[in-house]
N, C-alpha and C positions, 0 to 999 in steps of 0.2 A: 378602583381607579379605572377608569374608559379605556378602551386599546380595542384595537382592530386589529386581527389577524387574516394569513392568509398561506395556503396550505398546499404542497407543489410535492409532487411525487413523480420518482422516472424506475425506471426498471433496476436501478441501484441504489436510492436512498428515500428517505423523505426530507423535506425540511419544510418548517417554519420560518416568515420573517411576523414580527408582533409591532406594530405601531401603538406606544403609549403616548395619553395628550400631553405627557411629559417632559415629548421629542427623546426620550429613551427608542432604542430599536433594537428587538433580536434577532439575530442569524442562527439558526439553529439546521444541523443536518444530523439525518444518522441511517445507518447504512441496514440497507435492508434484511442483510443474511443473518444479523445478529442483535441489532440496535444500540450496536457502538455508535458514539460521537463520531461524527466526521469534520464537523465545523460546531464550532459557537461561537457569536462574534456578538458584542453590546458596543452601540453608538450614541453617543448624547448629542441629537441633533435643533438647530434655531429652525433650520428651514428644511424641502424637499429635495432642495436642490446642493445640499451639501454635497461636497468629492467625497468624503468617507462613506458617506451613501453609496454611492456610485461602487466605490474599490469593493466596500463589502457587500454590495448583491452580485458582484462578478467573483469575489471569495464565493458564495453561496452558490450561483448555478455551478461553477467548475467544480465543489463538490457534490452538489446534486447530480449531475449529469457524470462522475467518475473521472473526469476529466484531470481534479485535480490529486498527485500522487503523495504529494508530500502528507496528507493526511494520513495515507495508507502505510505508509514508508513507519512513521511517528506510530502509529498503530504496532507495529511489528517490531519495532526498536521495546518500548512499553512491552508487549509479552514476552518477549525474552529475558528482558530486566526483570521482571515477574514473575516468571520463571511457572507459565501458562503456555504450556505445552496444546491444549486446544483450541488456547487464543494466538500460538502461533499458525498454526492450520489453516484458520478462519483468516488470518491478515493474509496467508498468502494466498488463498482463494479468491481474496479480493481482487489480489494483483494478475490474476487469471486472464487471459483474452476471452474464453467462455464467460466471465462474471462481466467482463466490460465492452462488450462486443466489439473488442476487437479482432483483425485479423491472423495478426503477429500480435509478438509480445514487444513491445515499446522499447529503442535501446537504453532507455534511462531505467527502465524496468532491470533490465539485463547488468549494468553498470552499475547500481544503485545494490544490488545483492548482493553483487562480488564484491565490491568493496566492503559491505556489510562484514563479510565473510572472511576478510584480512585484518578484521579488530583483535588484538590478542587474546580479547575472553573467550572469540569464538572457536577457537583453535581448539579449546578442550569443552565447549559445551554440546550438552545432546543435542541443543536445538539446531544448529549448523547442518544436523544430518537431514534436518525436514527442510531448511532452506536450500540443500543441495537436492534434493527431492525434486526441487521447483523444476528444476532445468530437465528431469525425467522424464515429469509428468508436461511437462509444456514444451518436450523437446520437438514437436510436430509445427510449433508456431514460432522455431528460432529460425531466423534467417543462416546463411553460411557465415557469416562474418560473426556473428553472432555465437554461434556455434565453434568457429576461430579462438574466439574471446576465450570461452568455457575450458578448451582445450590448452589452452595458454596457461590459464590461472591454475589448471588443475598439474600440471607440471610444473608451474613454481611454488606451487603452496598445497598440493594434494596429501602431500606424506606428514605434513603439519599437524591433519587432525589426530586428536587423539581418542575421541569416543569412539566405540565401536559399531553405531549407528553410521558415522559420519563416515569412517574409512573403508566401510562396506558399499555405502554411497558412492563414493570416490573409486573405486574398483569397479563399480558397475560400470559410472560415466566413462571412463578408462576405457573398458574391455567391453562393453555393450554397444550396440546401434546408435543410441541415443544422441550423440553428439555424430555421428559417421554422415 
């Protein structure tokens, strides 16, 4: 069957969009560091100028360009569920201001953890200890308030973890520089 494709690459993903004479269309992204899915979108279009056109090549650049986080988010929810300890590394590397060139780390970046982190599974799972890891290793790109946040959450809900990964974590952020 005839299609035309066409093929877009940025320093964080690739992606495909594929025009079949079908008026079928694919959205396809996938991230560079590993070649995880970032997006996949199919649209069954009459014309060029359909809005679902439209909605999904603006879904497509914002995950081509890192822009958009919910992929990354749904990423990292998935390897904990899965219980993929170097696929959780990799999703938080995404969410890195070195992987996305950003300056700081984004407060929904910030906001979007913690709350991760107040799920009751995560209380007793290993992987809580590499999500608190984040704020560590990214503690140079948190703002003060930010940093506020961190310091907040870890006094109401620090002594909750129970792995030994996590509550070593929570000891560092505590008693270390890291958040200061």
């Amino acid at each position: 069957m005839p299609a035309a494709f066409a093929d877009f690459a940025s320093k964080f993903a690739i992606g495909r969009i594929t025009f079949w004479v079908t008026g079928e269309v694919d959205f396809e992204v996938l991230d560079c560091t590993d070649g995880e899915s970032l997006l996949f979108r199919h649209e069954t279009v009459e014309t060029l100028d359909a809005r679902q056109l439209d909605e999904a090549y603006d879904a497509f650049i914002a995950a081509t360009t890192g822009a958009d986080l919910d992929p990354k988010f749904a990423r990292l929810q998935r390897c904990i569920s899965q219980c993929d300890s170097e696929g959780v590394g990799n999703a938080l590397f995404g969410l890195s201001p070195i992987h996305n060139d950003w300056k700081t780390v984004p407060d929904e970046v910030v906001e979007t953890l913690l709350a991760m982190l107040t799920i009751e599974q995560m209380y007793k799972s290993p992987f809580a200890g590499q999500v608190l890891n984040y704020f560590e290793f990214e503690s140079d790109r948190l703002s003060e308030d930010q940093k506020s946040r961190c310091i907040s959450f870890l006094k109401a809900h620090g002594d909750q973890f129970d792995h030994v990964h996590s509550r070593q974590v929570v000891a560092e952020l505590r008693h270390g520089t890291y958040l200061k």
